[in-house]
C-alpha positions as CSV (number, residue, x, y, z in Angstrom):
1,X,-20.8,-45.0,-45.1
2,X,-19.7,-42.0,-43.2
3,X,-16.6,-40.2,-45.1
4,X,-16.1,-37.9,-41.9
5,X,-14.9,-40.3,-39.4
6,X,-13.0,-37.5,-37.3
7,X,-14.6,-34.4,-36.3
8,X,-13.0,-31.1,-35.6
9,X,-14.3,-30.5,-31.6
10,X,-14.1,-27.2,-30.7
11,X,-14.0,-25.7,-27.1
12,X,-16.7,-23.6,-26.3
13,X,-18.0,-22.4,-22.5
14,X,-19.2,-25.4,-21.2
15,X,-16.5,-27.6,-22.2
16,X,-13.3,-25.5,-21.7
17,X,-11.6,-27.2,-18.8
18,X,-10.3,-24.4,-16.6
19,X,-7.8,-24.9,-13.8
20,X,-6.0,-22.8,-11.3
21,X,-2.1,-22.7,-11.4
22,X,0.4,-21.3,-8.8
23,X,3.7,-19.5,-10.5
24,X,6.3,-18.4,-8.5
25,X,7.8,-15.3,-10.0
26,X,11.5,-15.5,-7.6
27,X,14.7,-14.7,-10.0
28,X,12.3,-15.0,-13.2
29,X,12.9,-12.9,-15.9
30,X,9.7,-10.1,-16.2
31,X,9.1,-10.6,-20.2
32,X,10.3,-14.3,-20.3
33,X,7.8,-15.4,-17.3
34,X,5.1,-13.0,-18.9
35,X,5.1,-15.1,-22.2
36,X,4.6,-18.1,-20.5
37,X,1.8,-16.6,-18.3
38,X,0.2,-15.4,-21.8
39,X,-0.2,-18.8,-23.3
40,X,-1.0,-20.9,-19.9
41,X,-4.3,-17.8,-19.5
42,X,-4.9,-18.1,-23.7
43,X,-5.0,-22.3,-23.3
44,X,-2.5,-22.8,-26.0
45,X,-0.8,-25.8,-23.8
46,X,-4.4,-27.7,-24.3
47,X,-5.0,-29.9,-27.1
48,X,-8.5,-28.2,-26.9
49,X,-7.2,-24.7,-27.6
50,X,-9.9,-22.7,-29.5
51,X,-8.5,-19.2,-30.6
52,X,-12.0,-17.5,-30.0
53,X,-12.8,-19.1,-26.8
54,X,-11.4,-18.6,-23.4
55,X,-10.3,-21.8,-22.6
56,X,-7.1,-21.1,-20.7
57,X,-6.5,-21.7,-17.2
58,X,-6.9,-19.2,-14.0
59,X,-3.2,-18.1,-13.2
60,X,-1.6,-17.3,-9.6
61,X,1.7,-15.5,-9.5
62,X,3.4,-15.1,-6.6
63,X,6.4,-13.5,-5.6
64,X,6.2,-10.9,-7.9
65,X,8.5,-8.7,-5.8
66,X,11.0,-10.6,-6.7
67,X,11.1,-10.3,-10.4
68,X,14.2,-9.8,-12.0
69,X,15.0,-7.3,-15.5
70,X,18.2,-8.0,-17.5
71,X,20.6,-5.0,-18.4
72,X,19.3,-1.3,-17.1
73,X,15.7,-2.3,-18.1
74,X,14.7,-1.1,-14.4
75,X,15.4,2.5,-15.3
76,X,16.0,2.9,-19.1
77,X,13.0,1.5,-20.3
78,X,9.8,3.6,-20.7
79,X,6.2,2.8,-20.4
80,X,3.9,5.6,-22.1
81,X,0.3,6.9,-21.2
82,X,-1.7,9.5,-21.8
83,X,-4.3,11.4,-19.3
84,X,-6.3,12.4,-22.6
85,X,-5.8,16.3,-21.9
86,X,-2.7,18.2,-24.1
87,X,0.6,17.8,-23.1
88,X,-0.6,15.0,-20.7
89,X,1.9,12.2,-22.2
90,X,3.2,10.4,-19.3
91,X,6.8,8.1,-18.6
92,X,6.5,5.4,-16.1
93,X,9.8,3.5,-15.6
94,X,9.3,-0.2,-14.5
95,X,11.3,1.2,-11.2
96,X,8.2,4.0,-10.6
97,X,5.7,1.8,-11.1
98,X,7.1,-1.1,-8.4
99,X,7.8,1.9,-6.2
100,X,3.7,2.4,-6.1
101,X,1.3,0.3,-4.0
102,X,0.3,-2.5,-5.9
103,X,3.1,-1.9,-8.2
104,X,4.0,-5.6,-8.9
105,X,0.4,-6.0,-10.3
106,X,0.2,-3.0,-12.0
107,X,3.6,-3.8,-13.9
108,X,2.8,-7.6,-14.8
109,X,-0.6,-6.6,-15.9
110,X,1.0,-4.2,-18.3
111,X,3.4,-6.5,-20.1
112,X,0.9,-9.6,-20.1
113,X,-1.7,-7.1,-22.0
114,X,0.2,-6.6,-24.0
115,X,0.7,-10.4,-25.5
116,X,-3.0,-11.1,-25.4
117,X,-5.1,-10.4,-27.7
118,X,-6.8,-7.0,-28.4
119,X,-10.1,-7.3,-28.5
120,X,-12.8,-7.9,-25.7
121,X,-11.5,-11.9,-25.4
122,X,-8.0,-10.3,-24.3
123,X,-9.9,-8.4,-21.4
124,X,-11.9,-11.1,-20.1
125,X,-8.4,-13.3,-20.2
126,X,-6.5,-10.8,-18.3
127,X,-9.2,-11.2,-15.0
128,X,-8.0,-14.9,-14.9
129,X,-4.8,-13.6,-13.6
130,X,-3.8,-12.7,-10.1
131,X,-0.7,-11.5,-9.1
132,X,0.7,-11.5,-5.3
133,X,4.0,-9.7,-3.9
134,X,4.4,-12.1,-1.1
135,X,4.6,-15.6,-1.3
136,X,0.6,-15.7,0.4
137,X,-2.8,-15.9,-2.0
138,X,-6.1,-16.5,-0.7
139,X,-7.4,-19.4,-3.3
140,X,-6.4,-22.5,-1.7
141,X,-10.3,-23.0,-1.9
142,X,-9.7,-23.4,-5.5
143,X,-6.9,-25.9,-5.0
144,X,-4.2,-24.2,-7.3
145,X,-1.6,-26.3,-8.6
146,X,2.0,-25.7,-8.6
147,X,3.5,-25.7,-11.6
148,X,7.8,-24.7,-12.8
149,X,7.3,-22.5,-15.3
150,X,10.7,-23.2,-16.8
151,X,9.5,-26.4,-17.7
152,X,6.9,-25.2,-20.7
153,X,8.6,-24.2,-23.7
């Protein structure tokens, strides 16, 4: 008689099924969207999910121009690095940062790092995400899918 008649499966590289999605980022909140983006790149929409496994899907953002930051968040809030040498603490405002080429990735980057994971499984899942300012990519080979991202919870 077999007492284990369901098996835990887990995901593991082979058998991760891996898409590519298409966000669009127009009038979305920065930190709102970002969680979203977090989850659909971790897989934790899947009935598969395996926490130690990348199993999430391949996201496209686009529009990310467009972004939108409630209150005075666009000058008031403060991003903090450091160049490693003394007194080489620097601010970065979310407006300095979109002022820069390649601003818009630079900034969504940031905040999606920081809801990932911090290990080496939160760096491979952040190269699974590409972020456009226009509304052009250049993976239709991959046949993205569209998805509203104000439908997941």
């Amino acid at each position: 008689m077999d007492t284990l008649s369901y098996k835990t499966i887990s995901a593991n590289k082979e058998t991760a099924q891996k898409e590519w999605v298409v966000v669009d980022a127009t009038d979305q909140v920065l930190g709102r969207l970002c969680t979203k983006v977090a989850k659909l790149l971790r897989g934790k929409y899947k009935p598969n999910f395996t926490p130690n496994v990348d199993c999430g899907d391949n996201v496209i953002i686009i529009n990310a121009d467009k972004i939108q930051l409630t209150g005075k968040k666009w000058t008031d809030r403060i991003y903090l690095t450091y160049t490693g040498y003394p007194g080489g603490q620097r601010e970065h405002t979310p407006a300095s940062i979109m002022a820069k080429p390649n601003g818009a990735d630079k900034l969504f980057r940031r905040v999606v790092k920081g809801m990932l994971p911090k290990n080496k499984l939160g760096a491979k899942l952040l190269t699974n995400l590409y972020v456009y300012e226009g509304a052009e990519h250049k993976h239709e080979a991959q046949n993205p899918k569209a998805i509203d991202i104000n439908l997941l919870k």
